[in-house]
N, C-alpha and C positions, 0 to 999 in steps of 0.2 A: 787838754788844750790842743787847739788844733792851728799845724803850722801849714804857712803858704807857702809855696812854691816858688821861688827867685824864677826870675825867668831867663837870667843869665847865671848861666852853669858855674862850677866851680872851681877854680884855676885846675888844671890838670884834666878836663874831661871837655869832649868832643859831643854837642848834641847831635843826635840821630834820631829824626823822626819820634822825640821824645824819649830816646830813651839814652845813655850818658853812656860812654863808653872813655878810656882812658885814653888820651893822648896816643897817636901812632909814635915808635919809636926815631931816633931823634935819626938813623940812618934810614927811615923810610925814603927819603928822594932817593938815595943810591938805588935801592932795592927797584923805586918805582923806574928808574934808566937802565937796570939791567931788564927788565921786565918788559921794557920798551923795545931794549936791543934783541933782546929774544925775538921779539914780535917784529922788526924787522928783517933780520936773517932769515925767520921763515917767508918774507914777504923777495925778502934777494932767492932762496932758494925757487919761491913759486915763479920767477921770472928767469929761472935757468931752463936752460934745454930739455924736454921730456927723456926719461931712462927709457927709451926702446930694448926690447929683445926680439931676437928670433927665433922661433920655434920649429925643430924641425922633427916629426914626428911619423913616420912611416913614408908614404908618400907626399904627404903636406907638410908646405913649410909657409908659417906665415908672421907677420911679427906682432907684437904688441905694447903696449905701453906701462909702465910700473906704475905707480900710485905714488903716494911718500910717507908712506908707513916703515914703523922700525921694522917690520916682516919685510917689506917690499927692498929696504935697505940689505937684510940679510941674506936675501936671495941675488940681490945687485952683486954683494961681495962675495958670493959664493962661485959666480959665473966664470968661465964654460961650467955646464954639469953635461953630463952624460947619464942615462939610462934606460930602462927598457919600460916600456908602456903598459897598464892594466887597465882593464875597461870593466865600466860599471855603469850599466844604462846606456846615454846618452853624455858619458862623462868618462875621459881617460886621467888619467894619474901614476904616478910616478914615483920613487924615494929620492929625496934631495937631502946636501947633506949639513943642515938648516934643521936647528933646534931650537922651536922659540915655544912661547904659552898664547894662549889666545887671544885676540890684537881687537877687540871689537868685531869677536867672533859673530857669525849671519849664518842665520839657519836655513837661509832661502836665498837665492843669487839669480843673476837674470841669466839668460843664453848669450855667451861671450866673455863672460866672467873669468878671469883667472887667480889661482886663492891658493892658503897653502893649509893643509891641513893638518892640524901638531899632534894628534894622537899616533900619523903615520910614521916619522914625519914625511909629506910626499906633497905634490905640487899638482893641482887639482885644473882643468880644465874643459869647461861647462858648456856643452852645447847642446841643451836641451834638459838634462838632468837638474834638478835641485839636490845638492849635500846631503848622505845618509845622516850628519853631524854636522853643528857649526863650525863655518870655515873663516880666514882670517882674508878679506878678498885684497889682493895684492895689483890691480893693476885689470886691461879689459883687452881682448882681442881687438886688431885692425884689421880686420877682414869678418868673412862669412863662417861662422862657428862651425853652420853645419859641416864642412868640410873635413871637419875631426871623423866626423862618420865612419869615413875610410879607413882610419887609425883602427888595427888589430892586438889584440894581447900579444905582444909579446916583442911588439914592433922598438926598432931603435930610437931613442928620442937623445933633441939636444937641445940645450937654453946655453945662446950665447948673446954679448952684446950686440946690437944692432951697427 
């Protein structure tokens, strides 16, 4: 015997593009206004002041801008840092004292880029160079990159707030 199909579902099921799934629970509105209020605070957050820093790294000092990433957060609460400069390529870096895992790690960054790297952990700054490894990029220079140039191994560097 072959049976039809009702075409009005069964008490307790939700149709979906044919296919029935069971009633959302009975606190989904709550769930759906928290989810909302999430999505608001990040929309108040995106209307707050950009986290600037300054960078100040041998002879140059320039500032830039944080992102709003939980990395970008860690490195915000980490500031003042102080340390001394390596260079690599077209890319100096640093140890900061920021321990996180990989954030939407990017194997490739543009010239300007600033990112933190978690195998160092050290705080990476890209003028010209692309990452030996995926970086988690944290925020971008306001100025002219090439100007790291002049940064030497060994040189003093600081990140503070702008």
């Amino acid at each position: 015997m072959i049976r039809k199909r009702s075409p009005v579902p069964p008490a307790g099921y939700v149709m979906d593009g044919g296919r029935r799934h069971p009633d959302p629970p009975q606190d989904w509105r709550a769930e759906a206004k928290e989810w909302e209020g999430s999505v608001e605070s990040k929309s108040k957050n995106a209307g707050q002041q950009e986290r600037r820093i300054r960078i100040s790294a041998g002879p140059v000092t320039m500032e830039a801008v944080l992102n709003a990433s939980r990395t970008a957060d860690l490195v915000w609460a980490a500031l003042p840092i102080r340390s001394a400069c390596m260079t690599w390529g077209d890319e100096i870096y640093f140890d900061v004292p920021v321990e996180t895992g990989g954030e939407d790690a990017q194997a490739k960054v543009p010239s300007g880029t600033i990112a933190y790297w978690p195998p160092g952990p050290s705080f990476c700054i890209f003028f010209g160079q692309t990452p030996a490894s995926p970086v988690n990029i944290v925020g971008s220079l306001d100025g002219d990159p090439r100007k790291f140039a002049k940064v030497r191994e060994g040189d003093p560097v600081r990140l503070e707030k702008a």
